[in-house]
C-alpha positions as CSV (number, residue, x, y, z in Angstrom):
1,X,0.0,0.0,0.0
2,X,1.4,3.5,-1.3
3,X,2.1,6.0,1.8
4,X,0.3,8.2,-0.3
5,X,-3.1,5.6,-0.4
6,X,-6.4,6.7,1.4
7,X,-9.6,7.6,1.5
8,X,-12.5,10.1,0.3
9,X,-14.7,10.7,3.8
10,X,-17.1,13.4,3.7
11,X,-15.8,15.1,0.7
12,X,-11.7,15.0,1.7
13,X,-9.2,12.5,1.4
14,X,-7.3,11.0,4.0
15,X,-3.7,12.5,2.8
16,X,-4.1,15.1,0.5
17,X,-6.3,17.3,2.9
18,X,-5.0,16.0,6.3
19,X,-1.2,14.1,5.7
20,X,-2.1,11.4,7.3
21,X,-1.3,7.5,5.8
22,X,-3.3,4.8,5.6
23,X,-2.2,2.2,7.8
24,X,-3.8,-0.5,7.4
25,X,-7.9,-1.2,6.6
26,X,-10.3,-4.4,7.5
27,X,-13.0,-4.4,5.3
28,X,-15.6,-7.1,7.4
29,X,-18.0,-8.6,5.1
30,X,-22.0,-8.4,6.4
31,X,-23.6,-10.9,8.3
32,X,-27.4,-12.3,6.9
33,X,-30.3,-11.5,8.2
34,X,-32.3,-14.4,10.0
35,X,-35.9,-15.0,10.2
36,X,-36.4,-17.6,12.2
37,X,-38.9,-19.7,14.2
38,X,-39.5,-22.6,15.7
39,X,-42.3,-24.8,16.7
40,X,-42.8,-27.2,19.5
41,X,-42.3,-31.0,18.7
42,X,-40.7,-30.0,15.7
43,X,-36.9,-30.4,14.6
44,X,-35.1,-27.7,13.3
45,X,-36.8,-24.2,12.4
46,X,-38.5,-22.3,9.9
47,X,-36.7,-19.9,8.0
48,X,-38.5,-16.7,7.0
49,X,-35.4,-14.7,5.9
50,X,-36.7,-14.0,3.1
51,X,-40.5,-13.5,2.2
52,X,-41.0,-10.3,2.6
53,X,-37.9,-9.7,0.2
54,X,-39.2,-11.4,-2.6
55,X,-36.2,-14.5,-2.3
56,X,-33.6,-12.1,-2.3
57,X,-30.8,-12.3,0.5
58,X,-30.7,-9.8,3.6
59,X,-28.0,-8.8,4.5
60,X,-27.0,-6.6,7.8
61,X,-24.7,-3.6,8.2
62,X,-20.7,-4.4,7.7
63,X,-17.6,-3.2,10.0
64,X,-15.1,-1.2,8.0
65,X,-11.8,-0.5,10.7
66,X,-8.9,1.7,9.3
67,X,-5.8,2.4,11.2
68,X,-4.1,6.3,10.2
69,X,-0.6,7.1,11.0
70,X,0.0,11.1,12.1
71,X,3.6,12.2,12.3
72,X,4.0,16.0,12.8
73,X,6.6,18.8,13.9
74,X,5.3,18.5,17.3
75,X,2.7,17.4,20.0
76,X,1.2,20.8,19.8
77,X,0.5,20.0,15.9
78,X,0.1,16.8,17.1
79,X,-3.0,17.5,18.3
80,X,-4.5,20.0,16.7
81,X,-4.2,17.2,13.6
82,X,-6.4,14.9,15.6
83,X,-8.9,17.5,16.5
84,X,-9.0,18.4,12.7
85,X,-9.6,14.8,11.6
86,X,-12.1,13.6,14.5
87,X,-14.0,16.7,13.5
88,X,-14.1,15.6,9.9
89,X,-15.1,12.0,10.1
90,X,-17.1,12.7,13.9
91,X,-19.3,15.4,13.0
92,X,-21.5,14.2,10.6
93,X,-24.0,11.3,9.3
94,X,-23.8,8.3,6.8
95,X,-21.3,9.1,3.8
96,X,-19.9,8.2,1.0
97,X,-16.4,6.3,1.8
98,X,-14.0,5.8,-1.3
99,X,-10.9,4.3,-0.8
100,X,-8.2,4.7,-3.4
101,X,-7.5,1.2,-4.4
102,X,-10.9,0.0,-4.7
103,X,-11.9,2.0,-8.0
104,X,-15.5,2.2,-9.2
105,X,-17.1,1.8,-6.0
106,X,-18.0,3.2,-2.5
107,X,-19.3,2.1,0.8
108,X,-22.5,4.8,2.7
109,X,-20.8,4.6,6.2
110,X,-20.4,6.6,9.1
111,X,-18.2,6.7,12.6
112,X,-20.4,6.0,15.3
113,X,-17.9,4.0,17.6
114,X,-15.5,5.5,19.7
115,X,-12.2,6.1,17.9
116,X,-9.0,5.0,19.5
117,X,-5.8,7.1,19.7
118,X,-2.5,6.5,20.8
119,X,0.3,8.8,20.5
120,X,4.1,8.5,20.8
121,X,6.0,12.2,21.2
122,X,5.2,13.7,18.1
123,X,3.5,10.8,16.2
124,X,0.5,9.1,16.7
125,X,-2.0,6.6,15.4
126,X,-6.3,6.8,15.1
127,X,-7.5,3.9,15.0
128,X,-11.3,4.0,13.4
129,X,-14.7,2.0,12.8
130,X,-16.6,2.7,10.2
131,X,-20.4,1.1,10.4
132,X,-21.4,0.8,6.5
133,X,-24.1,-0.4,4.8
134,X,-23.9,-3.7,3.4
135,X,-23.0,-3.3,-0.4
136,X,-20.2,-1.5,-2.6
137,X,-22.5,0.9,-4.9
138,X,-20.8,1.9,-8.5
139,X,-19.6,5.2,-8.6
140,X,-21.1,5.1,-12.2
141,X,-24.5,4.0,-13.8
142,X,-25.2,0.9,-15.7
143,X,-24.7,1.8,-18.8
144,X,-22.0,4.9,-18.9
145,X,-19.6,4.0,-21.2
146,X,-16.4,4.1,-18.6
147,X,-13.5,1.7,-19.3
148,X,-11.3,2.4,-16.7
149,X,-12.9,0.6,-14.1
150,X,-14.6,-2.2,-16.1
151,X,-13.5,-5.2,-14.5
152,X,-13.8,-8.5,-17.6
153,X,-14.3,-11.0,-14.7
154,X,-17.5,-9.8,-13.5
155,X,-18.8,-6.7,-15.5
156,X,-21.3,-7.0,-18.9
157,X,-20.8,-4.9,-21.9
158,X,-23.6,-1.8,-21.6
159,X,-22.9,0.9,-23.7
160,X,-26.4,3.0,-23.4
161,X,-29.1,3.3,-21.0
162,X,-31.1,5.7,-23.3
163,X,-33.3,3.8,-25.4
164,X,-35.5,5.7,-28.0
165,X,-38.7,3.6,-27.7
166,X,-41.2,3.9,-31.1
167,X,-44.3,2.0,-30.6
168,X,-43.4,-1.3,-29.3
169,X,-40.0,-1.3,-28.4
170,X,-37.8,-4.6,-27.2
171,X,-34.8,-3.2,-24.9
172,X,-32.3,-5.2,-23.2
173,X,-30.4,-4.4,-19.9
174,X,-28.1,-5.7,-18.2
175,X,-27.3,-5.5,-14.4
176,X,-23.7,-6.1,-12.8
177,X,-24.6,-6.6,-9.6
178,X,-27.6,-7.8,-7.4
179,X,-31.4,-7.2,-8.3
180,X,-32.4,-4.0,-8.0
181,X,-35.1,-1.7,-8.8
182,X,-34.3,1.1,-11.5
183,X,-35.7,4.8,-11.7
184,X,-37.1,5.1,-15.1
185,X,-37.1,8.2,-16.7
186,X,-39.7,9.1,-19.7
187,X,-40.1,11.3,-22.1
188,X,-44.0,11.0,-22.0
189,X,-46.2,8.1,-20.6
190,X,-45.4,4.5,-22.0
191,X,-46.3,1.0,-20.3
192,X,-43.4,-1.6,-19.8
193,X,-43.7,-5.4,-19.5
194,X,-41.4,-7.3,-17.7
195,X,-40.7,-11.0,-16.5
196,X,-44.8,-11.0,-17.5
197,X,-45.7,-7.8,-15.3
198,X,-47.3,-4.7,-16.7
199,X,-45.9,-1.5,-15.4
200,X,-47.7,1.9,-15.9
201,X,-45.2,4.8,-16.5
202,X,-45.8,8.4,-16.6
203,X,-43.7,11.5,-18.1
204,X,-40.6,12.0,-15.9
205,X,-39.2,9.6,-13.3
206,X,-40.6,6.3,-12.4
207,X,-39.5,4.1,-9.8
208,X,-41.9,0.8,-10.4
209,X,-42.6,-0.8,-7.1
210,X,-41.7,-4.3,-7.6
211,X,-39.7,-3.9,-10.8
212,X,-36.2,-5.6,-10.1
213,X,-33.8,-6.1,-12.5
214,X,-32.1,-9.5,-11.9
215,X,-27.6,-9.5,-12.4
216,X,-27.2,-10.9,-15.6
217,X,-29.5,-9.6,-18.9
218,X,-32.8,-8.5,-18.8
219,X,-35.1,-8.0,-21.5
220,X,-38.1,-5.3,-21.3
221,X,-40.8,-4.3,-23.8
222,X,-41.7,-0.2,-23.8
223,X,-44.7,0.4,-25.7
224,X,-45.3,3.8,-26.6
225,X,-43.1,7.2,-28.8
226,X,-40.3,8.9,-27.0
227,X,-37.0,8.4,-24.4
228,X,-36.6,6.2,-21.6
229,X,-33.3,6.2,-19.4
230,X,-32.8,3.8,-17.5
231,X,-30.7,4.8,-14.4
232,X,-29.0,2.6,-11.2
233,X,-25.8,2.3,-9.8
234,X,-25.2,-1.4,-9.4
235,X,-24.5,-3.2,-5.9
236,X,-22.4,-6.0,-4.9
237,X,-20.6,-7.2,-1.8
């Protein structure tokens, strides 16, 4: 790891704002969420996990630790670097974390542990816990043609997500990451079937309640005249 590696919290990065380096990071993967119940008499339990998520997966929130190394001219700077920092990643709400060598992607988190110092004349070390949400999101939409972070073991070729829809229209779309449910944006009112459902869309954005576009291809039909984007950043662990 470069001396120079970090992180974006709250709209700074780790070294370029504050000079501090990146010690080390433990990124904890989430835990799933358990439904479960038992009955009497009866072995084993019944798992309702997943019901009310339509089969999809739950997961919980994820622990994200990283360890920053502060040397400066003094204690007195000393210090006022730590007040500087705890101020920036303390005093706020969930945010976007980036770090530098995980392109394409960041975690919403925020610092509500306790952060740990330790300090040794004029260096020191911060020691802080991040509670995220369980998935990476893109930094870009499905569809954006961006190369540089397009990764050929997991990512599919999308190179629109504007579709000019004339009558009845087939469109396919793919999704990188785990089922989600896309805004849809219209130029005027058009209807959309998917997976055998009819969906209703009016002019401007839509965000079909039930609509979830699966990883892998998905095929939709648009019937009606005019644009439809459609717009998600795509999740994965």
């Amino acid at each position: 790891m470069s001396v120079k590696d970090g992180f974006i919290f709250n709209g700074k990065h780790s070294f370029k704002d504050f000079n501090v380096w990146l010690q080390e990071k433990k990124i904890q993967p989430p835990a799933k969420t358990k439904i479960k119940e038992s009955v009497p008499f009866m072995n084993g339990t019944y798992d309702f996990s997943t019901v009310g998520s339509n089969g999809d997966q739950v997961y919980g929130e994820r622990k994200i630790q990283v360890k920053l190394g502060l040397r400066t001219k003094s204690k007195e700077e000393l210090y006022i670097v730590y007040q500087l920092i705890l101020e920036w990643l303390e005093d706020t709400g969930r945010q976007e974390l980036m770090f530098d060598n995980i392109p394409g992607f960041y975690f919403i988190a925020e610092v509500e542990d306790t952060p740990e110092f330790e300090e040794t004349i004029k260096m020191g070390t911060l020691t802080i816990s991040f509670t995220a949400q369980p998935f990476k999101v893109s930094t870009s939409y499905m569809g954006d043609d961006i190369w540089d972070t397009f990764c050929f073991l997991t990512d599919y070729t999308q190179y629109t997500n504007e579709f000019a829809i004339n009558g009845e229209t087939a469109v396919t779309m793919y999704n990188n990451g785990r089922s989600i449910t896309p805004v849809i944006n219209c130029s005027s009112d058009m209807t959309l079937v998917y997976n055998g459902k009819t969906y209703n869309l009016t002019k401007g954005d839509n965000k079909p309640w039930g609509l979830k576009l699966q990883n892998g291809r998905n095929d939709l039909l648009f019937s009606g005249s005019g644009i439809a984007k459609i717009l998600f950043r795509w999740e994965v662990l």
